[in-house]
Every structure is written in structure tokens, then in C-alpha cells.
C-alpha positions as CSV (number, residue, x, y, z in Angstrom):
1,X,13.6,14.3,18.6
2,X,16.5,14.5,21.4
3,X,14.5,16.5,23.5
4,X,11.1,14.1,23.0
5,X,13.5,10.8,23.9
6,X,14.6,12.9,27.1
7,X,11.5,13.0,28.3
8,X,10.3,9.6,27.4
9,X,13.5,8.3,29.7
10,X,12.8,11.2,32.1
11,X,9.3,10.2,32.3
12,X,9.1,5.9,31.5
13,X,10.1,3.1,33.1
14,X,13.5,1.9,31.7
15,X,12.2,-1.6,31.8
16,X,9.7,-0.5,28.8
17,X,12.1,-0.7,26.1
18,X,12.0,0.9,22.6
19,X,12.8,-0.9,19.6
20,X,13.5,2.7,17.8
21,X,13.5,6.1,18.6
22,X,11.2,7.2,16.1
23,X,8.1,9.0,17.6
24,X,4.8,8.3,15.5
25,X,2.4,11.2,14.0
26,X,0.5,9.1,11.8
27,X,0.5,6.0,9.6
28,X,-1.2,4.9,7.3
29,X,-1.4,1.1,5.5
30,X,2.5,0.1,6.0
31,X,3.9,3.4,6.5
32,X,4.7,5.9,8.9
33,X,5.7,9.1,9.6
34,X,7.5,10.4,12.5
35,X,7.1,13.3,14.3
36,X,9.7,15.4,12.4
37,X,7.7,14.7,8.8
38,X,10.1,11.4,7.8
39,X,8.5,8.5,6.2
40,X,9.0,4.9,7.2
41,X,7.8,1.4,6.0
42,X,6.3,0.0,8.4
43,X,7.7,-4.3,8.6
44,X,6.8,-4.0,12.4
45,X,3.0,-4.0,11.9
46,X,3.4,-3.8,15.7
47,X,4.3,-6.7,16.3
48,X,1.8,-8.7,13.9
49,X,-0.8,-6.4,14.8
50,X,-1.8,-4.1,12.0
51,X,-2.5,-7.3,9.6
52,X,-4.8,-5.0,7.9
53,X,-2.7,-1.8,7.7
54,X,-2.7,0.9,9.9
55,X,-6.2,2.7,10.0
56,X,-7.8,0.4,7.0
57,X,-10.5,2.5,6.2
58,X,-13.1,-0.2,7.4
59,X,-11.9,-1.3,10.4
60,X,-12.0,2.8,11.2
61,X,-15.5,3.2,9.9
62,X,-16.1,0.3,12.2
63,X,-14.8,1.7,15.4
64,X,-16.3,5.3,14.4
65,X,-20.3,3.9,14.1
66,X,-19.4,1.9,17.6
67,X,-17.6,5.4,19.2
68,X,-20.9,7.5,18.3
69,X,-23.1,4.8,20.1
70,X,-21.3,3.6,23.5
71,X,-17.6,3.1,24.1
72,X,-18.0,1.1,27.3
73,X,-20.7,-0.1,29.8
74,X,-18.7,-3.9,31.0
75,X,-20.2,-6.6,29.2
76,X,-20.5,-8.5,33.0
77,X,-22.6,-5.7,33.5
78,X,-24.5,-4.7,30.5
79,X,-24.2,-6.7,28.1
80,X,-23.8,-5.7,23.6
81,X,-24.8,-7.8,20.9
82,X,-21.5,-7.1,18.7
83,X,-19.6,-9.5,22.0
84,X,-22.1,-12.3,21.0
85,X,-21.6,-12.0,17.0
86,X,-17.9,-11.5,17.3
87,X,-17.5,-15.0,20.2
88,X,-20.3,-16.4,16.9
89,X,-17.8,-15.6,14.2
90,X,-14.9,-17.1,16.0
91,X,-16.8,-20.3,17.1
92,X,-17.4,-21.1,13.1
93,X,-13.5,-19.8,12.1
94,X,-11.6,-21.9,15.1
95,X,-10.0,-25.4,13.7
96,X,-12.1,-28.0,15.5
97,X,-15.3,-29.7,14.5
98,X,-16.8,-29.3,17.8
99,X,-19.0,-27.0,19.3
100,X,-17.0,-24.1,20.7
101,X,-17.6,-21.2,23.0
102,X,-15.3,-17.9,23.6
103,X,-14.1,-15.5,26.0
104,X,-12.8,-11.8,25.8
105,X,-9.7,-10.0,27.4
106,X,-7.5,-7.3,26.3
107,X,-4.3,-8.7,25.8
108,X,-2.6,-11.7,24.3
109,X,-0.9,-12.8,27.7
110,X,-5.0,-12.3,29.7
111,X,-5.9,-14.8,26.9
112,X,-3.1,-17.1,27.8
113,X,-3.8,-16.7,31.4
114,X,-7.4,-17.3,31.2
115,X,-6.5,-20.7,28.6
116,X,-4.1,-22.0,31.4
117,X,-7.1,-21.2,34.4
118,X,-10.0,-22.9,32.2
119,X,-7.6,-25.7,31.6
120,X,-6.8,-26.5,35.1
121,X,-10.5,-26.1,36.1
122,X,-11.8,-28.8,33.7
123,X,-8.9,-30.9,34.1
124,X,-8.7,-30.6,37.8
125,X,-4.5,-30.8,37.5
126,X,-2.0,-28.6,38.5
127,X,0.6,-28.7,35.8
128,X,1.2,-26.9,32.4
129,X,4.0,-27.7,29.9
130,X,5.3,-25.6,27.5
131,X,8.4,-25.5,25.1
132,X,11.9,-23.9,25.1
133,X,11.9,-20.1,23.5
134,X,8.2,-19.9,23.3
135,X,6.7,-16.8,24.2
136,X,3.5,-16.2,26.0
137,X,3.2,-12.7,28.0
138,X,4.8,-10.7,30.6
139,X,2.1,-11.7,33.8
140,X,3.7,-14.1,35.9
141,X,2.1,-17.4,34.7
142,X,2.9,-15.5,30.9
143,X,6.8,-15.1,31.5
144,X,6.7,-18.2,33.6
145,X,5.5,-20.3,30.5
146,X,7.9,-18.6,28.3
147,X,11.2,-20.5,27.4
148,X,13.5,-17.4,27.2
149,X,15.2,-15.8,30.4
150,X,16.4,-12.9,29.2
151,X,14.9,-9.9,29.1
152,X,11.6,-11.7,30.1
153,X,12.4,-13.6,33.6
154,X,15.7,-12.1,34.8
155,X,15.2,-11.0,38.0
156,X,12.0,-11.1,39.3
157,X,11.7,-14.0,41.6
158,X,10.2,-17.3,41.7
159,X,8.0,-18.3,38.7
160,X,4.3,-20.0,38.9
161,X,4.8,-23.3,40.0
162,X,3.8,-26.7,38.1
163,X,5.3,-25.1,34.6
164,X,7.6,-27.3,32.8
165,X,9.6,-26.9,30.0
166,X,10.1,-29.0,26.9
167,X,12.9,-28.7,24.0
168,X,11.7,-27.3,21.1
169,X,11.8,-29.4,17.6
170,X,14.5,-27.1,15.8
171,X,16.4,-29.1,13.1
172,X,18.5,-25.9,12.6
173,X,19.3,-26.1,16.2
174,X,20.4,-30.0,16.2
175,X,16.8,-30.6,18.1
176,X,14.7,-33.4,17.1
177,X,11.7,-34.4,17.1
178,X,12.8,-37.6,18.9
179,X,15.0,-35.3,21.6
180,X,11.5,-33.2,22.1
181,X,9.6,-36.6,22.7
182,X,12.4,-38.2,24.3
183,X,12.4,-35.2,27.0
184,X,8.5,-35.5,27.4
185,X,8.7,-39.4,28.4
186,X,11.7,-38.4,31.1
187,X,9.3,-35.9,32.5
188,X,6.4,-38.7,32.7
189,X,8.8,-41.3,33.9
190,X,10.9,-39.0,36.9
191,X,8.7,-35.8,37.4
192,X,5.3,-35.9,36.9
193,X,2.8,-38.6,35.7
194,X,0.7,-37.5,32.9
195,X,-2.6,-37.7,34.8
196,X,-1.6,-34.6,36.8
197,X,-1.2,-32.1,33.3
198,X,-3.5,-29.9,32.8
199,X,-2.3,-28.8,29.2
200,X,0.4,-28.5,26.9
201,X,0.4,-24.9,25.2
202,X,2.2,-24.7,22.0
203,X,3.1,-21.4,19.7
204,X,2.6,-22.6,15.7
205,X,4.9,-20.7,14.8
206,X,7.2,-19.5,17.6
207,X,7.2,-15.6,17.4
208,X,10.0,-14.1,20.0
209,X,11.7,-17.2,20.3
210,X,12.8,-16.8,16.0
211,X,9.6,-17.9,13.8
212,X,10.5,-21.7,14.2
213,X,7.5,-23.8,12.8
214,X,6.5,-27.1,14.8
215,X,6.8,-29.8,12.4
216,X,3.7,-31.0,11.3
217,X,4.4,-34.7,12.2
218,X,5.2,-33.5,15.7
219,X,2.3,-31.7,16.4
220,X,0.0,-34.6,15.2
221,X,2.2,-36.4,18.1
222,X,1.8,-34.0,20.9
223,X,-2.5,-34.3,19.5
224,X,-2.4,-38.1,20.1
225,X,-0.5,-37.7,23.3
226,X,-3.2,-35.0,24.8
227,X,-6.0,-37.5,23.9
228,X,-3.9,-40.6,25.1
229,X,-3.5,-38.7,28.5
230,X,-6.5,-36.4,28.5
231,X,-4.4,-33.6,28.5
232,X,-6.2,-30.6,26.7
233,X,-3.8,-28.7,23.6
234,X,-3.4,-25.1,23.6
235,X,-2.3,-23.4,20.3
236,X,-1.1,-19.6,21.1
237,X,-2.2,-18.0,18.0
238,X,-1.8,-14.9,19.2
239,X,1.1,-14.0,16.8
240,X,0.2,-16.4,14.3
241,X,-3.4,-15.8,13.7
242,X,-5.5,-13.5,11.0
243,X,-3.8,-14.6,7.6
244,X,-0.3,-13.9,8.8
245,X,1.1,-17.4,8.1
246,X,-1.8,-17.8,4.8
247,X,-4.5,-19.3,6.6
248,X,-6.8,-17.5,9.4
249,X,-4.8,-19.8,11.6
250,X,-1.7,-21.4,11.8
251,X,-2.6,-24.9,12.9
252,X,-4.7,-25.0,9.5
253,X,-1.7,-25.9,7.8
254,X,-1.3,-29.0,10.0
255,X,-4.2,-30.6,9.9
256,X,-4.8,-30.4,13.6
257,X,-7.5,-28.5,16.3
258,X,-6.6,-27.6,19.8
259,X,-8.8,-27.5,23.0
260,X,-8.3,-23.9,23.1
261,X,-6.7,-21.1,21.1
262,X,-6.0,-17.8,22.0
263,X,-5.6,-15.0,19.9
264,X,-4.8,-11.0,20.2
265,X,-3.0,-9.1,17.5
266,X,-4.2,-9.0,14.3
267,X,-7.7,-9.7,16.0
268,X,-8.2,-6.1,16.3
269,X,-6.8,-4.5,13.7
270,X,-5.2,-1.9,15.8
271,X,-6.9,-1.6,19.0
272,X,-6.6,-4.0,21.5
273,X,-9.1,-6.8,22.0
274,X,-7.8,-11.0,22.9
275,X,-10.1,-14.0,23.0
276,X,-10.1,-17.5,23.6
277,X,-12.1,-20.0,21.9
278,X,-12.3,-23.8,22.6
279,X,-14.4,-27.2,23.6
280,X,-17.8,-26.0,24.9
281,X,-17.7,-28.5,27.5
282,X,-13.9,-26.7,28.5
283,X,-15.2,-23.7,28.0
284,X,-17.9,-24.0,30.1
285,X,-16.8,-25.4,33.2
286,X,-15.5,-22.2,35.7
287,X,-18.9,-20.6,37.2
288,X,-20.1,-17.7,36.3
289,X,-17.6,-14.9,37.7
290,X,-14.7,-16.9,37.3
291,X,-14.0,-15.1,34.2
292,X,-14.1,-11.8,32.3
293,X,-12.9,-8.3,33.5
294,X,-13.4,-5.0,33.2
295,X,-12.5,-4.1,30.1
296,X,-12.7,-7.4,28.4
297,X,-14.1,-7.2,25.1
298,X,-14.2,-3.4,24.9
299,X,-17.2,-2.5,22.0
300,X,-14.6,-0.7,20.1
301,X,-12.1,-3.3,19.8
302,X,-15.0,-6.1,19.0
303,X,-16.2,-3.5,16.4
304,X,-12.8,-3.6,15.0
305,X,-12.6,-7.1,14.8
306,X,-15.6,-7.9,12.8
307,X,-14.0,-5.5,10.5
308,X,-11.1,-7.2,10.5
309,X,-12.6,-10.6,9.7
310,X,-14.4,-9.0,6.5
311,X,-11.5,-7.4,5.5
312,X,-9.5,-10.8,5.6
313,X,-11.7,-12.8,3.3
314,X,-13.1,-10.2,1.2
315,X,-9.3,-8.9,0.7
316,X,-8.2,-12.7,0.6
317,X,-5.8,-11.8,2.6
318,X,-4.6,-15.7,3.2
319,X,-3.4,-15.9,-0.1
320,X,-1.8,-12.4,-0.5
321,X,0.1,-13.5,2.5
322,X,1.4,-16.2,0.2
323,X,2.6,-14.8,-2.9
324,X,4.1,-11.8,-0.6
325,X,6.1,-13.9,1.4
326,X,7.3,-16.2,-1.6
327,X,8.7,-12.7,-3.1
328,X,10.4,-11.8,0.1
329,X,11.4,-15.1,0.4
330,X,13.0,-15.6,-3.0
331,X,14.6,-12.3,-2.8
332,X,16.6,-12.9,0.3
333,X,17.4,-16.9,-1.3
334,X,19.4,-14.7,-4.2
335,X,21.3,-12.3,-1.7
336,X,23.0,-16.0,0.0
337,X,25.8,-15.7,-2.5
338,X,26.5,-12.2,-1.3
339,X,25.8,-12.3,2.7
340,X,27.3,-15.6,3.6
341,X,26.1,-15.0,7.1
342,X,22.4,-15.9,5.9
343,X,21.7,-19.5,7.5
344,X,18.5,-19.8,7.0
345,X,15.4,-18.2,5.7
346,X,12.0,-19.6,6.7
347,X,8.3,-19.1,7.5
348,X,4.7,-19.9,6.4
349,X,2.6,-17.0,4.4
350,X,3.9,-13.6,5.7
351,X,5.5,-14.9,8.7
352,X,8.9,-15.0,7.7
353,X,12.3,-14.4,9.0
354,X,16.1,-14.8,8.2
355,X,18.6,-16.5,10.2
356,X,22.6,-15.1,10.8
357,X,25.5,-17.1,11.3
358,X,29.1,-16.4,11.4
359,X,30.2,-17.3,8.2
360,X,31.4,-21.2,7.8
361,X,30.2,-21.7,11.5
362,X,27.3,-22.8,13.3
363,X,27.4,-19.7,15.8
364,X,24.5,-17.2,15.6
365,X,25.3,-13.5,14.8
366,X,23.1,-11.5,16.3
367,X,25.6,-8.7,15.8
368,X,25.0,-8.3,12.2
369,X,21.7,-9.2,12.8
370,X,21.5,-5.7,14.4
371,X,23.4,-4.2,12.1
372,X,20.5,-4.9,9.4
373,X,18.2,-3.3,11.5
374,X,19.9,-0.3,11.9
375,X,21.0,0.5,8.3
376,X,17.2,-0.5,7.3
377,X,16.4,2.0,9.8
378,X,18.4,4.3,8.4
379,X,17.3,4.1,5.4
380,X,13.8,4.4,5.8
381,X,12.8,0.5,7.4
382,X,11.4,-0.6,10.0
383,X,12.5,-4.3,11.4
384,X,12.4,-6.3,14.3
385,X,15.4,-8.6,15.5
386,X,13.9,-12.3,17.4
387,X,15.7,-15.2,18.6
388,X,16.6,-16.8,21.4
389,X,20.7,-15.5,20.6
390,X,18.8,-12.4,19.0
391,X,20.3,-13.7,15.4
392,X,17.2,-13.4,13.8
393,X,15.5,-10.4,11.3
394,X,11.5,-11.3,11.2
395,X,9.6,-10.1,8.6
396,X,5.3,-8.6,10.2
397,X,4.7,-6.3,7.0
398,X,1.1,-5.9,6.9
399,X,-0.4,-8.2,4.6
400,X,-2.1,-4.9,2.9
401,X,1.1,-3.0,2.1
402,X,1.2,-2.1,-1.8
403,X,3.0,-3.5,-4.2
404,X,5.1,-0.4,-5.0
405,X,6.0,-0.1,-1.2
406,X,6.6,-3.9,-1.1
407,X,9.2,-3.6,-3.9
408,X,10.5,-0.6,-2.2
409,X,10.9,-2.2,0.8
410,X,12.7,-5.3,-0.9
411,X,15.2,-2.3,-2.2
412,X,15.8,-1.2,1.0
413,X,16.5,-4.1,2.6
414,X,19.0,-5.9,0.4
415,X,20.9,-2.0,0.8
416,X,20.7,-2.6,4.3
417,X,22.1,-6.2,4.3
418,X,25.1,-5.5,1.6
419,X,25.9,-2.0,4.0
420,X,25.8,-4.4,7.1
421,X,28.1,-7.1,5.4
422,X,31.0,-4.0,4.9
């Protein structure tokens, strides 16, 4: 293991970080083994990716009956049919009783580029909007969107212009609803005038910045505003989508559609594949050329995602998302007696997190937020630490793990947090 991390530091860019030093051999649903034979449970997922397990024997069968046929020919080029039934599927699944059309990329920050260049197009206006510790890629337009400087912005030089950031709705974090509005009207009144915004991207459920859910009632507001101002809605599911807050999507559970989505992740089950869908009239408005790319919507990774879809609703994965985040959700609710640093514990379906405080205080501890992750790791865990102070333990299970390695799991974790507490 040493000598296999001294060549990973010898060999990578520093900049790529590593959440562990555990070195995968194989996985298989929610666990995996490292290279020296130990097993770990897996409530990483990849970062919401592996929805559906790792290697979920359909989503592999899926990608093995595409690898025997072609793995790549550029659909600008020559074109496949499963492209056209995947962009079909996602047309019907998409919130929005409209007719929709869809792109292809390979990663959730192309998808967010591509929604912020179709936007401008149709719009014809410079400026995007976006909210205080969102998260939306690593490109330059991606970390210039995202409300979080560190480790995403520091240092590399000017951002895209005609971004601007809004407060977040975060009762938690003394934000209201009213500041977040209140912010948006100063921006009308003494920076821009609503005719020259493109869009206003929004994250459900913000992922990196610490699984804060918009309010419903506000993003009903920010719908009305978009139509009052013709200002077209983004919703980055890229985190949120494929079951993983128990509904395909997360703006399901508020009653509202966006102008375009984007989506990555969970789409492919494993292998990386990003669309966006939206308004055919939005979607259609850059000429042909001004989209796509070489390895957008790669036949393997569409294969997977057809997979993937069948998987969720035969599997009913939406509501297994549920019941398995109520469990882990009521188990930490009867540790708060014990870790009086928990704050808060939050998040639709299977997207779930808990939030550390000093005790008695209203400052975040991200110090013993780490400290759970480590004695998890130790003890056989896998988790991920989020926030904009880092205070936060989020919960990406996939939504297949079994019941026995769920309960295990639970075990663990509450070991973890009583060994972290001292």
C-alpha cells in the first residue's frame, strides 16, 4: 500500500486529491475490496454515481452486448440508434409537460457548460446567476458558477464573466428565504436589469456545498420570477438525479419543471455518460455544430444508462431510497443524546447527511466531522465529509446495498461516531 501511494504522488498531480488511500481491486453492489484483500462498504457510491451498485449485473450485461458490437464511431459522425432511444427515454422522464429534446457529453460540468451556452443562445443575454455553496464542475464557467472558493477557485485567475452569485436559503445558516430574494431585487435594482439574464441554475439539493434542500416555496418563487423575466431555470441534477433523493428527480418533490436539466452520475451506472434535456424550442436554437463532441454519448455509457433506467423502476428504486434513508435517518436522530455535536440531520430519499457543531454553539466542527470519517474508515466505512466549513458527513450508499450490509453499515457508523466523540 505505501509503496502504491508513492507512486500515485510520484506519478499524479497533487491537485487531484484522494479522499482515502485505499486502492480498488474490485467491488461489487456497496462493497469493496482493496488491493491488499480488505473489504469496505462502499457509502461513497462515487460520489452518487453507482446508484445501482457497482457492476449490477444488468447494467454489465448491457455494456458487454454494446462492447461486442462497436465501442465508438462519434455520433456527429456516424450516428447509433441506442443515442436516439436513450435522448427518447429522457424526453418522457424530465419534469416538464413540454416537448423536450436532449444532448450528450461526458461529464456533469460538459452538461453544465453546454446548459449555460444553449441558454445564452436562446436568450441572447450575457449573464448567469447562481447560488452561494453550489457546485457545478471544475471547467472555468463550472468553478466560476460554484459558490465555494476553496479548494475549487483558489488560485487560478479571473473567473467567466457575467456570473453572479446569490445567498442560498439555509434556515440552519440564519439565511432566509426573504434575505435570498431580498439579494436578487439588489442585483436587479444596482447591477443588472433582469432583461440581460440568461438563466438562473439551481442544485435541488446542494451536493458539495452540504445537502441543503431549496425550500419548496422558494423555488416555486425563483419559477415565477424566470417566467416574469423570461429568464430560463436550470436544475443541476447531476447529484440529485436517478432515485437518489426518492424520485428520478429531485425537482419532483416540488412541484416544479426547469428549462433545462442536466444530469451525469447515477445516469450511467458507472461509466461515464451526462446529458441535458430541456424546452425543444431551447434546445433547438444553436446550429448544427454548435454542440456535441467527440466522445459525447459514448455507446457504452448510453447502453449503460438504459440499463440503469430499467433497473430504477423495475427495482423501485425511488422508494427503496425512502425507507433506507428514514432507517439511517432515525438511527442517527437516537445517537443526538450521545454526540451532542450533531446539529442537524437532513435530506430527501437516500440523500442524506449530518451536520456538526461545537457543542452548545452555533460554530461548525468540521474537526470531528473528520474524525468520523476516519474511524469509519478504519473500521471498514467508507464516507465523504461536504460543506462549505467541511462540518458535514453525507450519506451516497447505493440505493441497492442489502439489508444485512445496510445494518452493518449503521453498526459501524454509530462505532465511529461514539470513538470520534472520545
Amino acid at each position: 500500500m505505501d509503496s502504491l501511494t508513492e507512486r500515485r504522488n510520484a506519478a499524479i498531480a497533487r491537485g487531484v486529491a484522494a479522499a482515502t488511500e485505499i486502492y480498488a481491486d474490485r467491488a461489487e453492489n456497496a462493497e469493496i475490496w482493496d488491493s491488499a484483500g480488505r473489504r469496505y462498504i462502499d457509502f461513497a457510491a462515487g460520489i452518487a454515481v453507482v446508484n445501482t451498485g457497482h457492476r449490477h449485473p444488468k447494467v454489465m450485461s448491457a455494456v458487454e452486448q454494446q462492447l461486442s458490437r462497436f465501442t465508438h464511431t462519434c455520433h456527429q459522425v456516424v450516428p447509433y440508434e441506442n443515442y436516439v432511444e436513450l435522448a427518447e427515454r429522457l424526453n418522457e422522464l424530465v419534469p416538464g409537460d413540454w416537448p423536450k429534446k436532449t444532448i450528450f457529453a461526458t461529464t456533469g460540468a460538459e452538461a453544465v457548460e453546454n446548459a449555460v451556452k444553449i441558454a445564452r443562445h436562446y436568450r441572447q443575454r450575457p449573464a448567469v446567476i447562481s447560488f452561494a455553496g453550489g457546485f457545478h464542475g471544475r471547467t472555468y464557467m463550472g468553478m466560476t458558477l460554484t459558490g465555494k472558493v476553496q479548494p475549487y477557485k483558489a488560485g487560478f485567475g479571473p473567473m467567466m464573466g457575467d456570473v453572479w452569485h446569490l445567498p442560498f436559503p439555509c434556515a440552519l445558516h440564519g439565511v432566509t428565504e426573504a434575505d435570498a430574494l431580498d439579494a436578487l431585487d439588489r442585483l436587479f435594482k444596482a447591477d443588472l436589469g433582469p432583461d440581460q439574464i440568461a438563466a438562473i441554475i439551481v442544485e435541488p439539493v446542494q451536493g458539495e456545498g452540504g445537502f441543503y434542500e431549496v425550500p419548496t416555496s422558494f423555488m416555486r418563487k425563483l419559477r415565477e420570477i424566470c417566467d416574469q423575466y423570461s429568464i430560463l431555470l436550470i436544475a443541476d441534477e447531476v447529484q440529485t438525479g436517478f432515485a437518489r433523493t426518492g424520485r428520478l428527480f429531485a425537482m419532483e418533490h416540488h412541484g416544479v419543471a426547469a428549462d433545462l436539466t442536466t444530469m451525469a452520475k447515477g445516469l450511467g451506472g458507472g461509466l461515464p455518460i451526462s446529458a441535458v434535456t430541456g424546452r425543444a424550442d431551447v434546445m433547438d436554437s444553436p446550429a448544427p455544430g454548435g454542440l456535441g463532441g467527440t466522445y459525447a454519448g459514448n455507446p457504452l455509457g448510453v447502453a449503460a444508462a438504459l440499463a440503469v433506467l430499467e433497473v430504477i423502476e423495475e427495482e423501485d428504486l425511488c422508494a427503496r431510497a425512502e425507507r433506507l434513508g428514514q432507517r439511517l435517518k432515525q438511527r442517527l436522530a437516537g445517537m443526538r443524546d450521545e454526540i451532542p455535536q450533531i446539529v442537524d440531520i437532513r435530506g430527501p430519499g437516500f440523500m442524506n447527511a449530518v451536520e456538526f457543531n461545537h457543542p452548545g454553539t452555533d460554530r461548525p466542527d468540521p474537526d470531528f466531522a473528520n474524525r468520523v470519517r476516519q474511524e469509519a474508515l478504519d473500521r471498514g466505512l467508507i464516507l465523504l465529509t461536504c460543506g462549505v466549513y467541511g462540518n458535514v458527513i453525507r450519506f451516497l450508499a447505493p440505493i441497492t446495498i442489502e439489508d444485512d450490509v445496510f445494518d452493518e453499515a449503521l453498526g459501524l457508523l454509530e462505532e465511529a461516531m461514539l470513538a470520534a466523540r472520545g
